[in-house]
C-alpha positions in Angstrom: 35.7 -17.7 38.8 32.2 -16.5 39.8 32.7 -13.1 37.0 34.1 -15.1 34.6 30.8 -17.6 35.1 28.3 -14.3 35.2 30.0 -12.9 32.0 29.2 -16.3 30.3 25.5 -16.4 31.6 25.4 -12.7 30.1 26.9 -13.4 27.2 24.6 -16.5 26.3 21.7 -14.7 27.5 22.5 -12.3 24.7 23.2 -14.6 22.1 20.1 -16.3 22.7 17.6 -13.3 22.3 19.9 -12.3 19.5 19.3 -15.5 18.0 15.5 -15.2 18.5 15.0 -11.5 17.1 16.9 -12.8 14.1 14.7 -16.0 13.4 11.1 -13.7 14.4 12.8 -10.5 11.8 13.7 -13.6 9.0 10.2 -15.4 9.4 8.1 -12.1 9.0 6.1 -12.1 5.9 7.0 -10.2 3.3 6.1 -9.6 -0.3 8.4 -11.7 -2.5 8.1 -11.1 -6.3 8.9 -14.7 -8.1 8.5 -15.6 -11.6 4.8 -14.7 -12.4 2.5 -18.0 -13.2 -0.1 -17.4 -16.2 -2.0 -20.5 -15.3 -3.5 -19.7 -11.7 -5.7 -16.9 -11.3 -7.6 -14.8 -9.1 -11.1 -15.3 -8.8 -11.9 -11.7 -7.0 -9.8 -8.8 -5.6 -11.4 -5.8 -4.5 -11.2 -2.7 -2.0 -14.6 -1.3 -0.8 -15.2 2.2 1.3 -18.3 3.2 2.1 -20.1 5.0 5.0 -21.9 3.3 7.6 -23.8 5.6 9.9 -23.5 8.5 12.0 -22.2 8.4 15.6 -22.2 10.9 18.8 -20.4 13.4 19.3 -20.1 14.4 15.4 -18.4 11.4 14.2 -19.2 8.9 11.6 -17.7 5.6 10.7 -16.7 3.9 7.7 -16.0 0.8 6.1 -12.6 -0.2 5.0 -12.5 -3.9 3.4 -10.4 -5.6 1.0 -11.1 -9.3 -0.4 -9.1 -11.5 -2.6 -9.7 -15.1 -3.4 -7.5 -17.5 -5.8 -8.5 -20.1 -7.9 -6.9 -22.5 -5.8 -5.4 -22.6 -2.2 -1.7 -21.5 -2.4 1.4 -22.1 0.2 1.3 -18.3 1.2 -1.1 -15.7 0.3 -0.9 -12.0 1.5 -3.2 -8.5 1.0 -1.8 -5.2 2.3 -4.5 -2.7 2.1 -3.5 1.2 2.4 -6.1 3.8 3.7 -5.1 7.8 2.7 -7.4 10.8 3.7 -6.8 13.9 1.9 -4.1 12.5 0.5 -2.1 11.7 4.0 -1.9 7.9 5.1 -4.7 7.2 7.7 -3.7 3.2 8.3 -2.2 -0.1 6.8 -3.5 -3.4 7.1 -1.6 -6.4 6.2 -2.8 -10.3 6.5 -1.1 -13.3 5.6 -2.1 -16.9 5.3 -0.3 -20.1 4.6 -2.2 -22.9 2.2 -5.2 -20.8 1.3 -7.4 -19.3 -1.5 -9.0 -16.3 0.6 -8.0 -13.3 2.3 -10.5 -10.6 4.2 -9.7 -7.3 5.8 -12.0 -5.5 7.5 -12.0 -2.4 9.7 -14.2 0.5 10.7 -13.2 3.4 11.4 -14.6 6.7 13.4 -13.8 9.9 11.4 -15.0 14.0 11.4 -15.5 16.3 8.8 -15.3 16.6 5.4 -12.6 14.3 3.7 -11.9 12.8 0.6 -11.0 8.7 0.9 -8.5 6.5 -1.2 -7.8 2.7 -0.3 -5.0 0.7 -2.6 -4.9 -2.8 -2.1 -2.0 -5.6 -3.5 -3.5 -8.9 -3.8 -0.6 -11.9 -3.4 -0.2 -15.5 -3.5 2.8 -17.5 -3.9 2.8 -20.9 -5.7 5.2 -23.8 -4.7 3.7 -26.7 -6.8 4.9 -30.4 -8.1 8.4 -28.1 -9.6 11.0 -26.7 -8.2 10.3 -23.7 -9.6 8.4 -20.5 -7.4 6.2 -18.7 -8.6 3.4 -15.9 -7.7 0.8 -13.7 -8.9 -0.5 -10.0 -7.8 -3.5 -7.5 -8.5 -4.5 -4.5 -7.4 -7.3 -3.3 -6.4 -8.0 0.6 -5.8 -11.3 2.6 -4.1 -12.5 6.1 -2.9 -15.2 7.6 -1.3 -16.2 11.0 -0.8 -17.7 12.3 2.6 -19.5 15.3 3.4 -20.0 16.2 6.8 -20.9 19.8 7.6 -22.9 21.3 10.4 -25.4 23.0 8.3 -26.2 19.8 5.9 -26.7 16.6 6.3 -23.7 13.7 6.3 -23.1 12.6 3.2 -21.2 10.3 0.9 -20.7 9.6 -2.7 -18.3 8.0 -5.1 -19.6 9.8 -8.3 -21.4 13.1 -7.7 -25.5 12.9 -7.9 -26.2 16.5 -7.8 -24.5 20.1 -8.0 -23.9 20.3 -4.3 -21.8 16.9 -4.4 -20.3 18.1 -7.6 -19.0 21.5 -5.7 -17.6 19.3 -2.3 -15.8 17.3 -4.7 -14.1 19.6 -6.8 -13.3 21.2 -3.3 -11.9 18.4 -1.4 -9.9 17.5 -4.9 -8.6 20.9 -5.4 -7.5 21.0 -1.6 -5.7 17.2 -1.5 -4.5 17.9 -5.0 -2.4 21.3 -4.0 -0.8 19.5 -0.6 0.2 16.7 -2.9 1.7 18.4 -5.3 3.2 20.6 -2.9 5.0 17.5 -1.6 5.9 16.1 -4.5 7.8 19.4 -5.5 9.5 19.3 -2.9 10.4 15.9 -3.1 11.7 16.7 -6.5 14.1 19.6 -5.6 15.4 17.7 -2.6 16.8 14.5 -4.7 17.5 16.8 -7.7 14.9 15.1 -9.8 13.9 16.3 -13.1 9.9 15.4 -13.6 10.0 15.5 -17.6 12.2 12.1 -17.3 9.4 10.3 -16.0 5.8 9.6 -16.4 4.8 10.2 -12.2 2.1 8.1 -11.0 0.2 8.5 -7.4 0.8 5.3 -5.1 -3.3 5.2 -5.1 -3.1 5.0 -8.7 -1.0 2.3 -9.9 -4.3 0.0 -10.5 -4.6 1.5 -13.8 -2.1 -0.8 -14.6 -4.1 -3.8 -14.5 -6.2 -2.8 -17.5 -3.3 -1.1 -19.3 0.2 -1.5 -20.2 3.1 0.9 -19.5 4.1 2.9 -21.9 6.1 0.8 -24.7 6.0 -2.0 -22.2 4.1 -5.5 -22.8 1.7 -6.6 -20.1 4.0 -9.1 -18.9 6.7 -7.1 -18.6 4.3 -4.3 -16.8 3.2 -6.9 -14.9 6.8 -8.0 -13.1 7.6 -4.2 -12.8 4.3 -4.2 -10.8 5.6 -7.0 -8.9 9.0 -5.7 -8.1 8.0 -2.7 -7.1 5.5 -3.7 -4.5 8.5 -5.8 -3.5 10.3 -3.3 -2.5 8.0 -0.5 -1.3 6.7 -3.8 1.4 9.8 -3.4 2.6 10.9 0.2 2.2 7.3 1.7 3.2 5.1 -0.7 4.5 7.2 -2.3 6.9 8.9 0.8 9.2 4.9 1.6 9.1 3.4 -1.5 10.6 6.1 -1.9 13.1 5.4 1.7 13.9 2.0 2.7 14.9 0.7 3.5 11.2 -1.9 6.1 12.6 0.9 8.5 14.2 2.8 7.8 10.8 3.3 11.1 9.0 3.2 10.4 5.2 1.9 11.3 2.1 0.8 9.6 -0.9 4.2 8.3 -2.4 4.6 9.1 -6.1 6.3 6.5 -8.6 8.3 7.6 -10.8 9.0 5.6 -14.2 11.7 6.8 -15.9 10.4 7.2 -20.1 13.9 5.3 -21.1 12.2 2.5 -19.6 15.1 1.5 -17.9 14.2 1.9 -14.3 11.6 3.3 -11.4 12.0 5.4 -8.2 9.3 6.1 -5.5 9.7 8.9 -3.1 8.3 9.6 0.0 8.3 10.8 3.7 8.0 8.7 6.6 7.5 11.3 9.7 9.8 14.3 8.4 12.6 11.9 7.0 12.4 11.6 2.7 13.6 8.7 1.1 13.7 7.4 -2.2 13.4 3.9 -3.8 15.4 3.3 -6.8 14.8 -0.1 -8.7 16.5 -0.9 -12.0 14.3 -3.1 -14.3 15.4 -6.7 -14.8 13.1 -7.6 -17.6 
């Protein structure tokens, strides 16, 4: 009687913290694409780097901030902000709010030598007004920042280049993340048999572009709700595994997005820590 009561306890016990990681995995936020609303609006949305001083011991820190506010408060906004150097993923940020028009993100960070810096930022906010109908809005936002920091020079940093001494660091720091990106890519390519002239490849840091511009023989609505699926699922394809991990040991890349010219679907490939993976999502326009 006493085993069959201590296999009961057990078995309960288990069922409860089952029950529990279920209703804490369900209730994390996510980034849920609904139908996009033209009415509501966002105010500002931006990503800022920029240098603030020099430390000891031949470090410097910078300045990693994104900021989004809405027109109005809404039931949930969310930013995810993701920080690359030379091209490899140097941290994630994510912060979400429930019935609320503003979002800030800030971090500093202490870094050495030389390094080229790219932040992309998705701006969200889902709407649950007087209908029964949900619906949500997204921007990007996108920043970069040159550093110099070499022993015989002063530190320096620079978005656009002042002189010819900036202009030569950053067509070397470009050159350098460009080859190890493309590099990647390739490989990428060959390993999921992918031929690049079926699709226009854009860089994950890049995708802002899109704001200003529509896809190629796409409207801007329908670019916009290809935008919004696809952060969809790279939140939880990519971001995700990264945040629950420790995004600075995180191994990755810049992922490329691939939109197939046909117009009839995307992929985004990657590498999380030596394991490549690929995100295919059909259009549903």
């Amino acid at each position: 009687m006493i085993k069959w009561k201590l296999f009961f306890l057990i078995f309960a016990l288990i069922s409860i913290f089952s029950i529990m990681y279920a209703l804490k995995y369900i209730s994390s936020p996510a980034i849920t694409f609904f139908p996009l609303n033209e009415e509501r609006t966002f105010l500002e949305a931006e990503s800022k780097l920029h240098l603030i001083a020099e430390n000891a011991k031949d470090l410097y820190e910078i300045s990693w901030t994104s900021d989004s506010k809405t027109d109005q408060p809404f039931y949930l906004r969310q930013d995810v902000s993701l920080l690359f150097e030379n091209g490899l993923l140097r941290g994630v940020r994510s912060k979400w709010v429930q019935d609320t028009d503003e979002i800030h993100i800030e971090e500093n960070l202490l870094q050495e030598d030389s390094s080229f810096y790219q932040v992309i930022s998705i701006h969200h906010g889902e709407i649950h007004d007087d209908s029964s109908e949900i619906t949500s809005i997204h921007q990007l936002s996108h920043d970069y920042l040159y550093v110099i920091d070499s022993p015989a020079t002063q530190l320096d940093s620079f978005k656009e280049p002042g002189s010819s001494y900036e202009a030569e660091w950053k067509q070397l720091l470009d050159r350098s993340s460009k080859q190890q990106l493309l590099f990647h890519w390739h490989q990428l390519f060959t390993y999921f048999g992918i031929n690049e002239e079926d699709y226009l490849a854009v860089p994950l840091t890049e995708l802002d572009k899109y704001e200003e511009e529509p896809l190629p023989a796409m409207s801007n609505k329908e670019t916009g709700k290809i935008m919004g699926q696809l952060w969809e699922g790279l939140y939880k394809n990519y971001i995700i595994p990264i945040v629950s991990e420790d995004a600075e040991s995180m191994n990755s890349y810049i992922p490329i997005v691939l939109f197939d010219k046909n117009n009839k679907h995307l992929q985004v490939l990657f590498e999380l820590n030596g394991e490549k993976q690929q995100l295919l999502q059909k259009y549903d326009l």
